[in-house]
N, C-alpha and C positions, 0 to 999 in steps of 0.2 A: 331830443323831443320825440315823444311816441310817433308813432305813426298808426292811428286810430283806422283799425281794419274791424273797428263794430261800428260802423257809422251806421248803419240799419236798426241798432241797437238803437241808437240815442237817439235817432229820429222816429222810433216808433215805442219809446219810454216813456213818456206820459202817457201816452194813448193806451197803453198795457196796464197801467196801472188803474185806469178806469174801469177797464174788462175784469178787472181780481178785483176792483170792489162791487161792481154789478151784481155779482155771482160768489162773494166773497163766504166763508165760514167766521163766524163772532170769533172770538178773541178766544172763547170755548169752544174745542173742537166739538164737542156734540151737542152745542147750542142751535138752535135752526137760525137761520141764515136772517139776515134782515133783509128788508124789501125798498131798497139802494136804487137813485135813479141810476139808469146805465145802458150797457147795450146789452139786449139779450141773448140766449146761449147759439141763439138759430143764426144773425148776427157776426157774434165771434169766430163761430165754427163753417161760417159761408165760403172764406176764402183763406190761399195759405197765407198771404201778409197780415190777415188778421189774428191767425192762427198763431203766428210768430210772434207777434206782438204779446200773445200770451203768456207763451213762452220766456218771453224775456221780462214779462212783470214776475214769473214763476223765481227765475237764477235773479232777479232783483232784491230778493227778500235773502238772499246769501249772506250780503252783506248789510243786512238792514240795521236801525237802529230801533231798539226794543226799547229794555226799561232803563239796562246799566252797562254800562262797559263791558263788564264781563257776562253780561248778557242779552248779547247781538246775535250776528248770525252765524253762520256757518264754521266761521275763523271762531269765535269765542268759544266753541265746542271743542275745535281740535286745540283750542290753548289750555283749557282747562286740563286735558288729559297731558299736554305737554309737561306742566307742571308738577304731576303727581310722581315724576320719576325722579332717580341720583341726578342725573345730568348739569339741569338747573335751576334756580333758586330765585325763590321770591318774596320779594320783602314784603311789608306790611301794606302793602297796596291792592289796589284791582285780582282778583281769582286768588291772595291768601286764604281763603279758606278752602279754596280746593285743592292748591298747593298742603295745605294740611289734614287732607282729607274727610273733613269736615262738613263738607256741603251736600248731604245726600239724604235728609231729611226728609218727609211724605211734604212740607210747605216752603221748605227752603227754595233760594233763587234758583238754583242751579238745577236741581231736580223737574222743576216745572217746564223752568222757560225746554229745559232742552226736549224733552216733554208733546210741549205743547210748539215748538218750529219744526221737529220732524214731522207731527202728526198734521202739522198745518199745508207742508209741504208735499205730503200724502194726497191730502186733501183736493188741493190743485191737482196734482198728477192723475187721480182719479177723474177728475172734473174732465182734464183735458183728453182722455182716453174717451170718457162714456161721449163726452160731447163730437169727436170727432166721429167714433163708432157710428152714432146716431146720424151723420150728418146726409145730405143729399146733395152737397155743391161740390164740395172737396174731391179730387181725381182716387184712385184707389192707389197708387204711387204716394201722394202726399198723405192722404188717410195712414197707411202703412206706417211712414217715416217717422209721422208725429204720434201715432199709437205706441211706435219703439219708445222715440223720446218719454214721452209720459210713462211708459213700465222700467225704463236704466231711472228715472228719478225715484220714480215709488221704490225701487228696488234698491237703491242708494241709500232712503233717507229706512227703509225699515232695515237696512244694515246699521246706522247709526243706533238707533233706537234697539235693536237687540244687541250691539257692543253695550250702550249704556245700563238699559234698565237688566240685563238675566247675565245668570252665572255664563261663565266658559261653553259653549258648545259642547265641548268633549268632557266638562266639568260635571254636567248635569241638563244633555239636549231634552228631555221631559219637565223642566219647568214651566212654568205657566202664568209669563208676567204680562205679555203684550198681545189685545185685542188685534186681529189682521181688517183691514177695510181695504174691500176693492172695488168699492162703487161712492160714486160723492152721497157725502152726509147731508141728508135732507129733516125737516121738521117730521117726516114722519120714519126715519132712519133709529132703529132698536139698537141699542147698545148690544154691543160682541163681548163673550164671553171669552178671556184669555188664550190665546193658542199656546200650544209646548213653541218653547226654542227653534228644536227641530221642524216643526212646520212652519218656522219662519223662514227658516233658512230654504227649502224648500220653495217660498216662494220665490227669495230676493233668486236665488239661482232659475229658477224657470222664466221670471222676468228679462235676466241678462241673456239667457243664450236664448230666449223668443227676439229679442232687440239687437241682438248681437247679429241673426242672420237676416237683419232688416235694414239696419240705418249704415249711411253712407260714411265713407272717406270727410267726404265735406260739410260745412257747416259755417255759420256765418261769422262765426269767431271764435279762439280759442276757451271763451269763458260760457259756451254752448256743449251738449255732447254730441257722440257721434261714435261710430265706431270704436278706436281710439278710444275712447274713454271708459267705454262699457266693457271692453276687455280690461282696462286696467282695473275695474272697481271687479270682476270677476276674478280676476290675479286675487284681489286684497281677500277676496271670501274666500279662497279655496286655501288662501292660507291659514283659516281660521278653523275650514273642517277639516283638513291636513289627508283627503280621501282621496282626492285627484291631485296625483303632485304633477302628471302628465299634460291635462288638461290645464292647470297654472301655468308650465312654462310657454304652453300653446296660448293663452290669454296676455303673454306676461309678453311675449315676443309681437303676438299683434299690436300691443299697446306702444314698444316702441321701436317696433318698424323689422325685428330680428337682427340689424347690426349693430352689436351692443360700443363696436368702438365708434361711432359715428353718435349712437344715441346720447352718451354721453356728456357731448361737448357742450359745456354751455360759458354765457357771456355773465351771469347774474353773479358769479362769485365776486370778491370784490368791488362790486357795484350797485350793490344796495338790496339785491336779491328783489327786486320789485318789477321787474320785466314781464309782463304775461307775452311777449313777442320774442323772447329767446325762443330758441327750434328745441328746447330739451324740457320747454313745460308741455304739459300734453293741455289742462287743463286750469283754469285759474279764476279769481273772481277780478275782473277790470274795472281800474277806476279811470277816474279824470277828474280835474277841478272843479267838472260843471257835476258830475254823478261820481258823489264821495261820502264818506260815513263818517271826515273828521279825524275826530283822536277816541276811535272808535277798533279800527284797522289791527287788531293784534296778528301774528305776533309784533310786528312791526313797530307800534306804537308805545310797547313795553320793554323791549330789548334794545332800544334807539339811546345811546347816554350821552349822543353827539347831537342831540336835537331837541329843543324845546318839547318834550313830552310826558311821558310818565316816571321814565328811567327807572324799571321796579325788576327787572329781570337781570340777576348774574348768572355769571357758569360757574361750575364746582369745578376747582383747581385739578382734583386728579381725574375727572373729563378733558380738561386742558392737556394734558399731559399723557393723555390718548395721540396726537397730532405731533409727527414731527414739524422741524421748523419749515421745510420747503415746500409742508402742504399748505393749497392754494385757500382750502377750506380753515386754518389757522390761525382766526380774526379775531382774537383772543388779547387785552389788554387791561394792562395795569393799571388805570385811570384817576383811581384815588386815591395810592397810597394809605388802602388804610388799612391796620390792624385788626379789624374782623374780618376773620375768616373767610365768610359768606361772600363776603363783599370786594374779594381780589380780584376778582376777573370778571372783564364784560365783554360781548361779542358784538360786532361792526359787520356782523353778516346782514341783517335787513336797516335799511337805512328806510326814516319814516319818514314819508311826505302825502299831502291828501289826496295826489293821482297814484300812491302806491300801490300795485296788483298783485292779489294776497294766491300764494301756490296752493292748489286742493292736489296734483298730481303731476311727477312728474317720472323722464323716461328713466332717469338713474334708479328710482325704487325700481322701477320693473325690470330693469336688470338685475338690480339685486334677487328679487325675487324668483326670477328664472334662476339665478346663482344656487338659492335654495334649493328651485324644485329637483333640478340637477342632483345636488346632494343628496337629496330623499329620496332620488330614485337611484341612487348609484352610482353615478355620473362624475368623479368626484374632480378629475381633471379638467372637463367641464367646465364645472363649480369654480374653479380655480381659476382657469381663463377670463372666465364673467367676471368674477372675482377683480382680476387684474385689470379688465379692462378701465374699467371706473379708478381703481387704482392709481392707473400712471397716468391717469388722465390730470385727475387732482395734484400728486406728486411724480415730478419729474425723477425722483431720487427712488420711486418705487421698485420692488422688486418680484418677482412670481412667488407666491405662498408655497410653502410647503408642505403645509400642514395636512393634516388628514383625521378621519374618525370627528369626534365630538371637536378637538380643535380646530379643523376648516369652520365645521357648525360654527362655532362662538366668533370665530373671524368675521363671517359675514353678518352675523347680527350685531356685532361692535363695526361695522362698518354701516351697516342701516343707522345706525345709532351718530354717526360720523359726520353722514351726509344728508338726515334727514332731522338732524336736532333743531329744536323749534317753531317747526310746520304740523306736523299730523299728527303729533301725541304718539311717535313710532316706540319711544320705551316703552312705553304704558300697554299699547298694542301687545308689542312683543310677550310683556310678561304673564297678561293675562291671557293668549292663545296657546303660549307654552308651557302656562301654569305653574309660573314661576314667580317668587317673590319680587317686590321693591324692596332695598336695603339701601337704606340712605346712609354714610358716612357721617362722620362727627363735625364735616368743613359745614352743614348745615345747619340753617335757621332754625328751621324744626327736625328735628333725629326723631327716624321713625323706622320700622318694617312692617310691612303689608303682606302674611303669612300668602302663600300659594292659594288660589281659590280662595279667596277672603272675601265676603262679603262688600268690602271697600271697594273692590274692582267693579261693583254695578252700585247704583242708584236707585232711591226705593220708590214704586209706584205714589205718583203724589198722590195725596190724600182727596183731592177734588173728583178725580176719575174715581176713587173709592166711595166716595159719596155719591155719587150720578148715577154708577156704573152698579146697578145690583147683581150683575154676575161675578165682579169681584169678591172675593172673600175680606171680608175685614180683618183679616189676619195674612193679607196674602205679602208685608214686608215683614211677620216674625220668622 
């Protein structure tokens, strides 16, 4: 049975969700706000347990329930991308059409909602900055802390928002798909004209390292940030500009702790992967029976073939066949003998129930990562070590790589791929920062390839923001 280390959470979660409608943004991010009984901004921002409470109606909306399954929160965003790679496979259920890459449409589901939860989430994190900035009760300690937290969110969700809607970074950093807001949206707030790529990136990075020398070790629970987490989402950017490989390992080591054999260990393998209280998640969304989203929960809720659910997610056999037998991560089964292809393998790695706690981050990427940055800076024994360590962690039969040049590289990204299939959309990632193809094998439902820098890899500005937004060009998804 958990052992609920957010009880601050749940006892100040209604209360939170009053303060996000008081002050709330319409359902349209640049709609003015409606005029909601509630408490005011002067109110919320008087003291820190009001503060918190805000806070925590904010990472509430992670995992919320929108309009459809596959468009919730936080977790249906990294499903979708999960999908889009060889690895695995999806039948004619919830995110097939992202799985087919098909859902990226100016009014399609997928395009909007994701859309319109970063910019919502924006939104909040702006509110919570200007409001604390403004305030006169708050100590200049807790002003500071809650200013960080507010610029690692904003700076998080405009990382989502430029993986989704703009080419690669390094593909084409002067395009010009996403407006930047760094002040809460009001009725009398003028719509922003597109920033390039690269001034986005610029922001989310000046964000992390302003918050990075401000917010603590601690924090009220693992599904909050803090330190710790803002170095790891600063690890994930820098591997996406690939300009500080120095600076990632230094991010990538904050995040988990610098001893990568210790980082490592966790209890979630074999046992349902739904622990946010293992010591090797850094970050996660917490449930419980009493605050839950259902059969909402992906991945979980879709990879589950042992549980009253959706059961719509296989693995691709020569993914399986990546894994010898003594690895721990090897939850790979035969379950229905049946002659389609697609349909051999299914994984017992997340087990679904409705207090399930869904991973956004954990310390095995950031070793891998520091594995990378090693690599890229030369480092290659290093690389190798890091490498290992997660290695024999998983497999007791493991043994030191030997590899070198481009094949360490491909090691440790078929190892990200190993150890991180089914949580963050890590192929999908991978291919599009290194600007490499998807190439799906013939074991799949749909047989496809997604050329390098394709189009397919972002999502086209929805049409609503083209319509509102007269700085947009109407031609700005040809």
């Amino acid at each position: 049975m958990k052992n609920n280390n957010l009880l601050n959470k749940a006892l100040l979660f209604s209360f939170a969700l009053l303060l996000l409608i008081s002050s709330s943004c319409s359902d349209e991010f640049l709609d003015e706000p409606k005029n909601q009984s509630g408490l005011t901004e002067d109110v919320v921002f008087s003291n820190r347990a009001v503060a918190d409470a805000f806070v925590s109606g904010i990472l509430r909306r992670y995992r919320a329930q929108y309009t459809t399954v596959d468009s919730g929160g936080l977790y249906s965003q990294y499903f979708a991308r999960t999908i889009k790679g060889n690895d695995l496979i999806q039948s004619a259920n919830w995110y097939q059409f992202d799985y087919a890459h098909e859902n990226r449409e100016p009014s399609y589901r997928r395009t909007v909602f994701n859309w319109d939860f970063n910019y919502e989430i924006i939104f909040y994190a702006n509110q919570l900055i200007s409001g604390v900035e403004r305030s006169e009760e708050l100590s200049s300690n807790d002003k500071n802390e809650l200013i960080a937290i507010g610029k690692t969110l904003r700076a998080f969700h405009y990382f989502q928002l430029v993986l989704e809607f703009a080419p690669n970074y390094l593909t084409d950093p002067n395009a010009k798909k996403l407006p930047i807001y760094t002040e809460p949206v009001t009725g009398a707030t003028q719509p922003k004209e597109p920033s390039s790529t690269s001034d986005v990136y610029a922001l989310i990075l000046g964000d992390l390292r302003s918050a990075i020398q401000v917010l603590p070790d601690t924090r009220i629970g693992k599904s909050y940030v803090n330190k710790e987490v803002a170095n790891g989402i600063l690890a994930r950017v820098l591997l996406v500009t690939q300009d500080d490989w120095t600076s990632a390992s230094i991010a990538a080591q904050e995040a988990y702790g610098g001893d990568a054999n210790t980082a490592v260990v966790s209890t979630n393998w074999g046992n349902g992967f739904n622990n946010i209280e293992d010591a090797e998640w850094i970050w996660g969304m917490y449930q419980d029976e009493a605050e839950t989203n259902f059969y909402y929960a992906a991945p979980h809720v879709l990879t589950d073939h042992l549980t009253l659910s959706y059961q719509a997610t296989y693995v691709n056999s020569n993914f399986v066949n990546e894994f010898t037998a003594s690895d721990i991560r090897n939850t790979f089964f035969d379950i229905y003998n049946s002659a389609t292809p697609w349909r051999k393998f299914v994984t017992t790695k997340f087990a679904f129930t409705f207090d399930a706690d869904l991973p956004i981050m954990r310390k095995s990427e950031m070793v891998l990562i520091d594995a990378e940055a090693q690599f890229r800076s030369g480092n290659e024994p290093g690389a190798r070590d890091l490498l290992f360590s997660l290695q024999s962690d998983r497999d007791p039969n493991a043994v030191l790589s030997t590899n070198t040049g481009n094949d360490l590289l491909e090691e440790i990204l078929l190892e990200r791929r190993k150890e991180l299939y089914g949580e963050i959309g890590v192929e999908w990632f991978d291919a599009k920062r290194l600007r490499r193809p998807i190439v799906r094998d013939n074991v799949h439902r749909v047989v496809l390839t997604v050329p390098a820098d394709s189009e397919l890899f972002y999502l086209k500005v929805p049409q609503k923001e083209i319509d509102r937004n007269p700085f947009i060009d109407a031609n700005i998804n040809n």
